[in-house]
N, C-alpha and C positions, 0 to 999 in steps of 0.2 A: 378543858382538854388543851394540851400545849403541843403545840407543830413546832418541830426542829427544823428551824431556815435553811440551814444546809444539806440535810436531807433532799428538802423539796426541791434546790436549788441542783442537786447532783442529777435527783428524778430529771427535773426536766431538761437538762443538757443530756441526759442519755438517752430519753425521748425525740428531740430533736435530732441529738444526731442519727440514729436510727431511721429516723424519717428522711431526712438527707440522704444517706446511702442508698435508701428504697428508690429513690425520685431520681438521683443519677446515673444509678444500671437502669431505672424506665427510659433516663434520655439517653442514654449508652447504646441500649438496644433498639430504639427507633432507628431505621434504616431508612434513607431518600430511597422515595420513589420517584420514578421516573416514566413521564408519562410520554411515550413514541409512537410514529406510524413510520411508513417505510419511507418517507424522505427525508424525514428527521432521523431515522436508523442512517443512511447512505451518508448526512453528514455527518456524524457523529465518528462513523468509520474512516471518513475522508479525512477528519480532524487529528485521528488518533493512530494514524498506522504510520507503524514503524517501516517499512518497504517505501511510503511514498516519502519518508523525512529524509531518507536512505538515497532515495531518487535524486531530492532536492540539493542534497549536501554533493550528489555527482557531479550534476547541473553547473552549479557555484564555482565548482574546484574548476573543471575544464572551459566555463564564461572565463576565470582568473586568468588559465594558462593564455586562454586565446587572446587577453587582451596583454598581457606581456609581450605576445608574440610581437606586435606592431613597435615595439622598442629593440627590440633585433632589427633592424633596418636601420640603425642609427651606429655612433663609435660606440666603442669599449673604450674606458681607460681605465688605466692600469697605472698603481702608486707603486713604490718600492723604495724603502730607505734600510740606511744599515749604518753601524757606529764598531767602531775598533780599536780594542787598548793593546799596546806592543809596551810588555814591563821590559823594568829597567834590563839593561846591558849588565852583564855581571861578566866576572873571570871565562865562565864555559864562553862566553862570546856571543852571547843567543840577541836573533836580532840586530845582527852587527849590521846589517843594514839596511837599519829602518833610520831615520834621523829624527823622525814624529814620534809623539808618544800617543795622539789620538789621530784618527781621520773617521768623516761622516759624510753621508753621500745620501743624495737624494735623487729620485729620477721620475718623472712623469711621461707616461706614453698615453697619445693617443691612437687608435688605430680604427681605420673603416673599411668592414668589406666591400669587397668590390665582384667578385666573382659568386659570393654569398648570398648576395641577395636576391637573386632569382630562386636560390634554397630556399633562402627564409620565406618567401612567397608560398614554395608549396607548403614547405613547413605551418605559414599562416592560417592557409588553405585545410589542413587537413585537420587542424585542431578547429578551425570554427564547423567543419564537419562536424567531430567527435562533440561540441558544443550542443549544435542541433538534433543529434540523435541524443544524447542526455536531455532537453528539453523533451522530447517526442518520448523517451522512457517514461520520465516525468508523466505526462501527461496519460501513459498506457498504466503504470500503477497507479493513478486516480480512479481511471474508467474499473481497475481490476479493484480497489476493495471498497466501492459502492454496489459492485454487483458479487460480491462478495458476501456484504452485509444485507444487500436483496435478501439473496437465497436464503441466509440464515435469519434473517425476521420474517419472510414467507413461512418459511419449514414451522419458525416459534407458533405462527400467526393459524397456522394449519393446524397444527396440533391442539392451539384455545378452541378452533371452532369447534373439532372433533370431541372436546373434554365438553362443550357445552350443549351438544347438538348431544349426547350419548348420557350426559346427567336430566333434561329437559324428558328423552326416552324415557330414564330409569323415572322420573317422579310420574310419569304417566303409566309404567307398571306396576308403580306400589300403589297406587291409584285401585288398577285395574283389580291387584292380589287384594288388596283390603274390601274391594267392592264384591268379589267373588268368596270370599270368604264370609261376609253378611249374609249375601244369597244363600252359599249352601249351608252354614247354618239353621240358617231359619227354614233349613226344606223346601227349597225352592227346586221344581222337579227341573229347571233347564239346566241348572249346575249339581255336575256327579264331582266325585273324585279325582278322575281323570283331569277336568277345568282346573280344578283347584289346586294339584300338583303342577302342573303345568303353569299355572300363573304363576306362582310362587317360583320353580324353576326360573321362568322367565324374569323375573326380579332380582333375582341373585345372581342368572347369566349377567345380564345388561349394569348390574353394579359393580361385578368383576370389570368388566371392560370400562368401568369409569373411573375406578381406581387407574389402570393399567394406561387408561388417556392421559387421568394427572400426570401418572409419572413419566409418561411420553413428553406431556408440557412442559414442565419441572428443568426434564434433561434436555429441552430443547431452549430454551431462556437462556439456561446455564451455557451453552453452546453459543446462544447470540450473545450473552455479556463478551465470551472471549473473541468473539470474532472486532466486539466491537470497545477492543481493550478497556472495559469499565470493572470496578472496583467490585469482590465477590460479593461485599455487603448491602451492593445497588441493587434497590428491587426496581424490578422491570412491570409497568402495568402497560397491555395491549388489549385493545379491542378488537372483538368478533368481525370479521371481514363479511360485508354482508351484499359487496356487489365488485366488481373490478371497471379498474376505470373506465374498461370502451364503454362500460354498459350507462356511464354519466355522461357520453357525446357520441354523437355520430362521426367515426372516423374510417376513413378512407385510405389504405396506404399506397405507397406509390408501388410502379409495376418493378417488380423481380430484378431484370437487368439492370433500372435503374439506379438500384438499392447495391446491387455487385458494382456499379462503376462507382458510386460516391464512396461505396466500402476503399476501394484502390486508392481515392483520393486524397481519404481521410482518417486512413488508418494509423494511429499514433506506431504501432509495432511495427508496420510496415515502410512507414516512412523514416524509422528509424534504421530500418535493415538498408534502407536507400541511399540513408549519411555515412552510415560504416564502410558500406562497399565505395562510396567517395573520397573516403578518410583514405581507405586503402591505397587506392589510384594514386593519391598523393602522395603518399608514403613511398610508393614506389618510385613514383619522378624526384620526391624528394633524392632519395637513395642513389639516383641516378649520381650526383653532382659527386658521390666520393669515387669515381672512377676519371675524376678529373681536378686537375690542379685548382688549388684556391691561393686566390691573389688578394690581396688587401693593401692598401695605402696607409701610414704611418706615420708618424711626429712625436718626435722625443724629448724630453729638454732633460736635464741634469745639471747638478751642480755637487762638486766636493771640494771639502776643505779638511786642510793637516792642523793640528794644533801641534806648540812646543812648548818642554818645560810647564807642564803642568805639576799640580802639588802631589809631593810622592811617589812623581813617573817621572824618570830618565833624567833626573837635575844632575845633568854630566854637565860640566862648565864648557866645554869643548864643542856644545852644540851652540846653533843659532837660537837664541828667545826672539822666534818669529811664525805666525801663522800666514798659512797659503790659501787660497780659494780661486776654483776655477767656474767655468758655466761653460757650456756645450745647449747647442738646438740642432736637430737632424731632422731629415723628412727622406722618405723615401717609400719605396714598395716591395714588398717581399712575396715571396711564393713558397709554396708546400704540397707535395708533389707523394700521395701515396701510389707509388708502382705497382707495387704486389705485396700484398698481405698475408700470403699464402692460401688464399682462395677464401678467406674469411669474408671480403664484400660481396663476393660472387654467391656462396650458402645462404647470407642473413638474404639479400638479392632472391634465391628462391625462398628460402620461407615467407617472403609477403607477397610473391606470386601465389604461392601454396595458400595464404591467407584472401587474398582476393577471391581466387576460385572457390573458395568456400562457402564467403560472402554472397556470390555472384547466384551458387545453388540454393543458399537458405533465402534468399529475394525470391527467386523463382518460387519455389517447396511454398512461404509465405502468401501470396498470392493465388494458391492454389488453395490452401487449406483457407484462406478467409473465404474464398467465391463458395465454398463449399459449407463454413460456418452459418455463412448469410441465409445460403436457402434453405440448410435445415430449420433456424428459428424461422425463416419467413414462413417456412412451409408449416410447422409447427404451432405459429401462431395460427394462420388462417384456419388450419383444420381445427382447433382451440373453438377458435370464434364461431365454426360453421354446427359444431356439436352443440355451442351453449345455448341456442333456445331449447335445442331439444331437452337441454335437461333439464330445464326451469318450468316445461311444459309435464315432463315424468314428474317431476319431485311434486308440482300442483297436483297432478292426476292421484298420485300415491297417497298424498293429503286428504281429497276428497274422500278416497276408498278410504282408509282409516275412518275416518268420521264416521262415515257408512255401517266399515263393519261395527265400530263399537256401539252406535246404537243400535246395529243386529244382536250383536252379543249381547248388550243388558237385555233384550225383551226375549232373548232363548233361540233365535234365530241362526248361530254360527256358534261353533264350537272354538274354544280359547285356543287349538292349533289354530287355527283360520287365523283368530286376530293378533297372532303370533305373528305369524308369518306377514299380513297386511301393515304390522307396525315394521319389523324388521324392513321390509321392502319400501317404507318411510326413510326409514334411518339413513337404508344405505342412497339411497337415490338426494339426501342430504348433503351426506358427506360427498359423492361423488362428485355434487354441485357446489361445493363451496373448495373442495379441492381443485373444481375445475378453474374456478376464479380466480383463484392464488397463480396456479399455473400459466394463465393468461397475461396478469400482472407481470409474473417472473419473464416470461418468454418475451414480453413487449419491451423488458428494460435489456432483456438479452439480445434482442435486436438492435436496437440503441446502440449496445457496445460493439456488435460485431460491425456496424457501422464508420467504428469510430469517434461516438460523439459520449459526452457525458452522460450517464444513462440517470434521466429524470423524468418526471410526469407532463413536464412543462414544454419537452421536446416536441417541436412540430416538423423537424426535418425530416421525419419518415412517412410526413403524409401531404395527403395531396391539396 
């Protein structure tokens, strides 16, 4: 029997490739996963937000202007030159007298103010303001999208427990339906009809709702990828939340008004509404200086020179073939004196009155609304805290009774509504309690920020 070499040879190139195409849509469609908890969530958002790069890029521009500002306090100088061809003299007479054919002039000024400079102070003044509230912005869209991406890996983190805590249920009533449907088959007089629709009911309630948790998961991941600008093909893997931080240390926080003064002192938004309304003030005094003369000191030098007789210009025999040059230095001081503008300094003059009083109410309004953010989470958290043994204490007790009734129920003791109702009063007393830990977590970094400080696990300035 004879094999055709290029037969086999074709075979196995198409073989191969084939196999190739398979193995690179397999490596195509692997997706990174990406394993977080929430302070790996907070940096990742810190890293990746466009509001805080936004912030940053403010920051930079007005540190620029502010440090130019300190070069206004010094001269200007000013170049100026200029060159000029005068054509030839013809019959119409043009230029009849000029006797150059070129001149070129140059002139250097320096000058310094003098009456300006008290401007440029506040002017300096008001822009290293606008500096410092750009920093203090800076520093408020940090705080704002780690407790951003909190909430949304909380809400993710909520949703896993609820899809695990509600599939965990459903295998314990395909359990329960498979075990009741043994018994009433085999004529078991404790299970009728009634048990046995009902368990099964019960099965098919409880895997509805675990579908319906997936897809609560599903669309809350998808929600934290964007919160936390990553790529749609990134899968996200989170663990079940299984206790909140106070419950790994004993902590103590510090007393209410305490927590309301250091909010005032170190609030990045508030301390920014603090530089604005300073910015203002300066702005105004700046403003002040155009209702008065500005005076400056001065030094000139110059130099011009005529050329004659140049090639193809004015080679009249009648002129001199001679170049001139002179030099001049001047110093002196001048003034500039806007009288009236027709009421133009006097309107811009109120609109940044108009503008300060603004400032002056959103400082107040600010301070008022943090005293008031502070103690809802404070108050928020502590009632948090004061509810969670109890529910740790219901969710065991509801645990117990489950055990209870189901071994009621196998020996004919409780009817399947009974242990219906004894698992659901599980479930929910579950979820209640793993809701309430996410809650605690969320609300302790929400204090954090209404503080003012970086909201982290690692923060101890809010306790005692």
């Amino acid at each position: 029997m004879k094999f055709n070499t290029n037969n086999v040879l074709m075979y196995l190139i198409v073989v191969l490739s084939y196999n190739y195409q398979i193995f690179a849509l397999e490596k195509i469609s692997v997706s990174p996963t990406l394993q977080i908890d929430l302070n790996s969530a907070m940096e990742i958002a810190e890293k990746n937000s466009l509001q805080l790069k936004s912030s940053l890029n403010e920051f930079n521009s007005t540190n620029f202007q502010h440090t130019l500002s300190y070069f206004q306090y010094g001269p200007t100088l000013d170049a100026s030159a200029d060159t000029t061809w005068y054509p030839k003299r013809d019959t119409m007479n043009l230029n009849s007298d000029q006797n150059n054919d070129r001149s070129s002039s140059v002139t250097l000024k320096i000058t310094q103010p003098i009456s300006n400079i008290w401007k440029n102070y506040y002017n300096m003044k008001e822009l290293e303001a606008k500096k410092d509230a750009a920093a203090y912005d800076y520093n408020f869209q940090k705080i704002n999208s780690r407790i951003t991406a909190a909430q949304a890996f909380l809400e993710a983190q909520q949703a896993l427990n609820d899809f695990e805590i509600k599939k965990t249920t459903f295998e314990n009533a395909a359990i329960q339906y498979k075990e009741t449907s043994v018994l009433f088959e085999t004529g078991d007089s404790s299970k009728d009809k009634v048990d046995l629709l009902l368990s099964q009911a019960n099965k098919d309630s409880i895997e509805i709702e675990v579908s319906k948790a997936k897809i609560e998961y599903s669309s809350k991941i998808e929600n934290l990828k964007k919160v936390l600008k990553l790529a749609e093909q990134t899968e996200l893997s989170l663990k079940p939340l299984d206790y909140s931080f106070f419950e790994k240390q004993k902590i103590i926080l510090k007393e209410l008004n305490v927590l309301i003064q250091d909010s005032k002192n170190n609030r990045p938004d508030l301390k920014s509404l603090e530089k604005t309304l300073l910015a203002s003030k300066e702005e105004i005094a700046k403003n002040t200086f155009k209702f008065f003369p500005e005076i400056s000191a001065f030094s000139s030098y110059s130099n011009k020179e005529t050329f004659n007789n140049e090639d193809g210009l004015n080679n009249s025999s009648n002129l001199n073939n001679s170049n001139t040059s002179t030099n001049g230095l001047s110093f002196g001081v001048s003034m500039s004196w806007s009288i009236w503008d027709g009421g133009l300094s006097l309107a811009e003059r109120s609109s940044l009155k108009n503008k300060e009083t603004k400032n002056k109410i959103n400082y107040e309004e600010k301070i008022y609304a943090i005293s008031e953010e502070v103690k809802n989470n404070y108050n928020t958290l502590k009632n948090s805290l004061q509810i969670l043994p109890q529910l740790i204490k219901l969710s065991e007790i509801y645990a117990d009774s489950y055990k209870l009734s189901l071994v009621k129920y196998k020996t004919g003791n409780l009817t399947a509504s009974e242990l219906i109702k004894s698992q659901n009063d599980l479930l929910n007393a579950k979820i209640s309690l793993a809701k309430m830990r996410g809650d605690i977590d969320y609300n302790w970094l929400k204090l954090q920020s209404a503080i003012g400080t970086i909201p982290s696990y690692s923060n101890t300035r809010l306790i005692k």
